[in-house]
C-alpha positions as CSV (number, residue, x, y, z in Angstrom):
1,X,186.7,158.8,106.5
2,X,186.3,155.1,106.7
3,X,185.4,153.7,110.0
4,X,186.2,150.4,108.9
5,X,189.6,151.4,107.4
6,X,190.4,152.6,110.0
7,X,190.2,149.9,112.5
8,X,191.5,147.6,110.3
9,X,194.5,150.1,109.8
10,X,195.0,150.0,113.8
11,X,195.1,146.5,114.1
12,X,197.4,146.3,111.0
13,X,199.1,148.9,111.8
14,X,200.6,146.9,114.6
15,X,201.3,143.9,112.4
16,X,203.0,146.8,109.8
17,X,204.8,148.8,112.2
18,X,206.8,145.4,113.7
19,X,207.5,144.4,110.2
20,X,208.6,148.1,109.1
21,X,210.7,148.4,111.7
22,X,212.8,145.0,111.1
23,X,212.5,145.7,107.3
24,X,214.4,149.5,108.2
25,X,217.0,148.0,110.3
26,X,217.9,145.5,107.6
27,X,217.5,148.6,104.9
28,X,219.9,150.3,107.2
């Protein structure tokens, strides 16, 4: 595993998970 990856997923993650989110109510 990539420790660094992986805390740059979290933080992203956040960033992703907001713009996934609009991106499936729009898709929906």
């Amino acid at each position: 595993m990539y420790p660094d990856k992986f805390h740059l997923t979290k933080e992203q993650n956040r960033c992703f998970a907001k713009k996934n989110l609009v991106r499936l109510v729009f898709t929906n």
